[in-house]
TIZANU-208412 format. One line per 2 residues: number of its first residue (from 1); their letters; for each residue x, y, z of C-alpha. Coordinates in Angstrom, 1 decimal. Layout:
! residues N
NUM	A	X/Y/Z | ... $
This chain:
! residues 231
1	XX	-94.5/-162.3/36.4 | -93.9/-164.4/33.7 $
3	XX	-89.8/-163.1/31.5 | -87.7/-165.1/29.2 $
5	XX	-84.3/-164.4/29.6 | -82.5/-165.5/26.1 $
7	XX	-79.0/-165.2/24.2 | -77.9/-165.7/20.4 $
9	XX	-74.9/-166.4/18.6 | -74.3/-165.1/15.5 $
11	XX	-72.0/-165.6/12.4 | -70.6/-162.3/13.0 $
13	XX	-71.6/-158.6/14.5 | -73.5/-157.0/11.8 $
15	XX	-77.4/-157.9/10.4 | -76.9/-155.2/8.4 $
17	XX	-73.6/-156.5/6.5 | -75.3/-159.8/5.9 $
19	XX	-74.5/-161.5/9.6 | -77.4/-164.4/10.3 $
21	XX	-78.1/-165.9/13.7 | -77.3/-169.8/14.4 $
23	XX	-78.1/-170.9/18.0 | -80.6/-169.1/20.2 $
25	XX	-81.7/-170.1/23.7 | -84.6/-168.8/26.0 $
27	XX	-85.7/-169.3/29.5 | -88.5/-169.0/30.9 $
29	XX	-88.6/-167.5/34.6 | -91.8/-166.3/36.5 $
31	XX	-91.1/-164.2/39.7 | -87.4/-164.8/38.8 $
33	XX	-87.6/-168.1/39.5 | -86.4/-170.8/36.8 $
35	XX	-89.1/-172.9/35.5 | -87.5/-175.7/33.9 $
37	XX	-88.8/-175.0/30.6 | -86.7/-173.7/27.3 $
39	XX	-86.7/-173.4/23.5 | -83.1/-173.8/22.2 $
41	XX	-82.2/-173.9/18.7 | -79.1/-174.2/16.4 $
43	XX	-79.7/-172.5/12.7 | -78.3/-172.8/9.3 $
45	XX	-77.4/-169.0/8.5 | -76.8/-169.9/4.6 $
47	XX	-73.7/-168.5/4.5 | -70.0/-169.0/5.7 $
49	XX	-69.1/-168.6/9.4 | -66.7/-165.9/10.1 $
51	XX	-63.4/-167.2/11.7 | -63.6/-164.7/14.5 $
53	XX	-67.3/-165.7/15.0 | -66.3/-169.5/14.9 $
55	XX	-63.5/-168.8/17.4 | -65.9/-167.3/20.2 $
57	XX	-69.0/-170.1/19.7 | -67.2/-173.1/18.1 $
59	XX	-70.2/-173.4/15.8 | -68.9/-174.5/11.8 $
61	XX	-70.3/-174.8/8.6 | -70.3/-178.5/9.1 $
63	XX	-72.2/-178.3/12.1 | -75.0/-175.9/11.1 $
65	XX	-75.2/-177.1/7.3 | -78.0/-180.1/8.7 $
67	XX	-79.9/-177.5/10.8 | -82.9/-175.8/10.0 $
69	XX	-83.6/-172.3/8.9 | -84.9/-169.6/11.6 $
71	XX	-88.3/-169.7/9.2 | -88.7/-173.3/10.2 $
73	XX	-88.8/-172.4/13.9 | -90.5/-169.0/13.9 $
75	XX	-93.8/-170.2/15.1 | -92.4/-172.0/17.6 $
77	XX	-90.4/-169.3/19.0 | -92.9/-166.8/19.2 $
79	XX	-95.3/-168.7/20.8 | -92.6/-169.2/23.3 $
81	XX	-91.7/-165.6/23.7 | -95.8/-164.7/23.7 $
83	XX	-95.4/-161.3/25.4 | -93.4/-161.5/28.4 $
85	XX	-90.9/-158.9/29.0 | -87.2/-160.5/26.7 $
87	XX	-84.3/-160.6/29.0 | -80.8/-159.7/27.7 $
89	XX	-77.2/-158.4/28.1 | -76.4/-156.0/25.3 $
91	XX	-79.9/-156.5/24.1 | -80.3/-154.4/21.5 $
93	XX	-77.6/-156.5/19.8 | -79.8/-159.7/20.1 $
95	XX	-82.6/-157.6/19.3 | -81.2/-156.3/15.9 $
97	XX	-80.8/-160.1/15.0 | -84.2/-161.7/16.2 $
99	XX	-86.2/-159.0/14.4 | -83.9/-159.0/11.4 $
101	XX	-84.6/-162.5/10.8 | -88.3/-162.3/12.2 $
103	XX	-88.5/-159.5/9.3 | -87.0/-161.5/6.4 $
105	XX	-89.3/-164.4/6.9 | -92.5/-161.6/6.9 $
107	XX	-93.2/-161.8/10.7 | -93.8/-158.7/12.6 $
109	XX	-90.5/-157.1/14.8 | -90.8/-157.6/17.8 $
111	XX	-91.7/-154.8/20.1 | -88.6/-153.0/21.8 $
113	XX	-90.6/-151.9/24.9 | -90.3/-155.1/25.6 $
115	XX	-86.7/-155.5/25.9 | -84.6/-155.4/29.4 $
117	XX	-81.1/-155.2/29.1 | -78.8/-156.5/31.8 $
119	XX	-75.5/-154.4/30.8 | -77.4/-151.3/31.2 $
121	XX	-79.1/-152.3/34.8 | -75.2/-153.6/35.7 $
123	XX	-74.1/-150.1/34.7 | -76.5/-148.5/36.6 $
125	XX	-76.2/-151.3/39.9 | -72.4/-151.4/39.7 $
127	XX	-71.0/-148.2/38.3 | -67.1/-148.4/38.0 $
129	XX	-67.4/-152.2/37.8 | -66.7/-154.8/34.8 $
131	XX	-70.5/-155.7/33.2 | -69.4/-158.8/31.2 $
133	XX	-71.7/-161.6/31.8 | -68.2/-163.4/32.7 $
135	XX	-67.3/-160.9/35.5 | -71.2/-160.9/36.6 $
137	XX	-70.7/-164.0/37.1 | -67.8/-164.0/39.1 $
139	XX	-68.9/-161.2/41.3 | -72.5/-162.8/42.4 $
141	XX	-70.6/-166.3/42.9 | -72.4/-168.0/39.7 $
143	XX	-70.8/-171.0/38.5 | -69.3/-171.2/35.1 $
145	XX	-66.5/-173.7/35.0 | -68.8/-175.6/32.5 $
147	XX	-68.6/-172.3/29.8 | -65.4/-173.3/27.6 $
149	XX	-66.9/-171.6/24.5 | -70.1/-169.2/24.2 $
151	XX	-72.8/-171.1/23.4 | -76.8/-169.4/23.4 $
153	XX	-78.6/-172.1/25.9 | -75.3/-172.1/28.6 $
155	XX	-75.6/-168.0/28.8 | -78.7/-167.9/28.9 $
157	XX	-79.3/-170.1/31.7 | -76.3/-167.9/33.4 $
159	XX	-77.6/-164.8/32.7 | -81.0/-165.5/34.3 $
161	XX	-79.1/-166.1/37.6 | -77.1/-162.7/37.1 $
163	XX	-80.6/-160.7/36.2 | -82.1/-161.9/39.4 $
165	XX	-79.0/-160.9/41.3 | -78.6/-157.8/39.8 $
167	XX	-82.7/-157.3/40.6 | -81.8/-157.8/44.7 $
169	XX	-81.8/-162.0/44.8 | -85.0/-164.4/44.8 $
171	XX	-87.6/-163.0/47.1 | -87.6/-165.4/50.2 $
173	XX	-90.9/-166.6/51.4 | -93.5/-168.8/50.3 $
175	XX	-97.0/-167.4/50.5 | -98.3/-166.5/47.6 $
177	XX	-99.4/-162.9/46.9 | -102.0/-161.3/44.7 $
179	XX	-101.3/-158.4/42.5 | -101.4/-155.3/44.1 $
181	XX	-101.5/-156.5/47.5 | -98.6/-155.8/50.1 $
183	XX	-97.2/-159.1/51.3 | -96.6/-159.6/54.9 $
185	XX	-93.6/-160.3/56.7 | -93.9/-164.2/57.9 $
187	XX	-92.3/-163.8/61.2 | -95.5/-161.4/61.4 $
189	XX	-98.2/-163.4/59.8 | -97.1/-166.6/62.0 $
191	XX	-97.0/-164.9/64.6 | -99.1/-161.9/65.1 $
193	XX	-98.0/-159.3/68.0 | -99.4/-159.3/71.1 $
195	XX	-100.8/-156.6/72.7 | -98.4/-154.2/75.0 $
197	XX	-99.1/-155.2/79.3 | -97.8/-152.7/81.4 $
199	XX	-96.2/-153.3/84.2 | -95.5/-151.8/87.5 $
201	XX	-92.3/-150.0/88.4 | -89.7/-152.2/90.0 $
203	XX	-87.3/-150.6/93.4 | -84.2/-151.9/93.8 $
205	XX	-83.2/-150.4/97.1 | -79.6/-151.5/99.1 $
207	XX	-80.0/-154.0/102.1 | -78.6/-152.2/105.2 $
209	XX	-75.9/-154.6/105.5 | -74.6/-153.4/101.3 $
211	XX	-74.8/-150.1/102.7 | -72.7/-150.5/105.2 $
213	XX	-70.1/-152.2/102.8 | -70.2/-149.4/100.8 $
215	XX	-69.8/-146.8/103.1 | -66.8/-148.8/104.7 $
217	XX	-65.6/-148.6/100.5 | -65.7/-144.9/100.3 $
219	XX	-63.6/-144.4/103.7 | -60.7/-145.8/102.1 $
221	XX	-60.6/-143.1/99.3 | -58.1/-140.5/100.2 $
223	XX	-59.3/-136.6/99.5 | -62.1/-138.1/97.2 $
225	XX	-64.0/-135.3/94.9 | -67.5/-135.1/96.4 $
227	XX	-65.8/-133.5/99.8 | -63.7/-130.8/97.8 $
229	XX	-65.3/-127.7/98.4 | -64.6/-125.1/95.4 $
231	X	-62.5/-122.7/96.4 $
């Protein structure tokens, strides 16, 4: 099964107030397995970055000013999303921004069926635990020494170790299995399980010469409990 996992950053928290995205990064994994290929874009929002947005990303005015607008990469985009299931953590804050800008350059939003949040699968998985993608991280051993500042690309590629974690780990195995049918166990297919011999019933009686050392044992027991008679 083919899923993009994907991330954005943002000049601020709101769509609403006038917030536009600037970087987003996808994924693509099929089976939850990596596939090498991504669509990664920085964006100019037309409008200032927030100091407390700056401050978490790193992206400035200066940087962005060059960039193109998310119009100029909608096409590509979307034929890059196609319809796989969009992987996420807090997704329906990335949502609110993708189809906010998908809506003001008069593309259709996109559906929220689609969507699969990994914050509300960790809350579910790991109840009482923290759900950052940081502390995800930490917990399933995912290195991120290289993450100084958030950027869309970087947690995305992070995340889409963490969803496949948080989904029970890669499936290990190699043969490949059509829809609907039941894969077998390897061990099992390589080698398939011979049928059950009986075999006859096995006597292991004393030599007379252990008997005798045994019997020679019990005399030394003083007043041993198989002679007691109840009284």
């Amino acid at each position: 099964m083919r899923e993009i996992v994907f991330d954005t950053e943002t000049t601020g928290l709101s769509f609403s107030g006038g917030d536009r995205l600037v970087e987003i990064g996808c994924i693509e994994i099929v089976n939850r397995v990596p596939t090498g290929k991504s669509f990664h874009a920085y964006l100019n929002p037309d409008r200032p970055m927030a100091a407390e947005a700056f401050a978490v990303h790193g992206l400035s005015d200066t940087f962005l000013a060059d960039k193109r607008r998310f119009a100029d990469h909608a096409d590509e985009l979307l034929a890059f999303l196609a319809d796989s299931p969009l992987v996420a953590h807090n997704a329906s804050f990335d949502f609110g921004f993708l189809n906010g800008e998908l809506k003001l350059c008069g593309r259709a939003s996109i559906d929220l069926e689609r969507m699969v949040d990994t914050l509300a699968i960790a809350r579910v998985r790991l109840p009482g635990a923290k759900h950052s993608l940081d502390a995800l991280c930490t917990r399933f051993g995912v290195d991120r020494s290289h993450r100084v500042l958030h950027g869309a690309l970087l947690d995305a590629q992070l995340l889409a170790q963490v969803y496949v974690e948080l989904m029970g780990g890669r499936q290990i195995g190699f043969a490949l299995v059509q829809e609907g049918e039941a894969p077998a166990p390897a061990a099992m297919a390589a080698h398939p399980a011979a049928p059950a011999v009986a075999r006859p019933v096995r006597h292991f009686a004393p030599s007379i010469e252990e008997g005798a050392r045994h019997a020679e044992f019990l005399s030394t027991i003083n007043e041993p409990l198989w002679t007691t008679v109840p009284g």
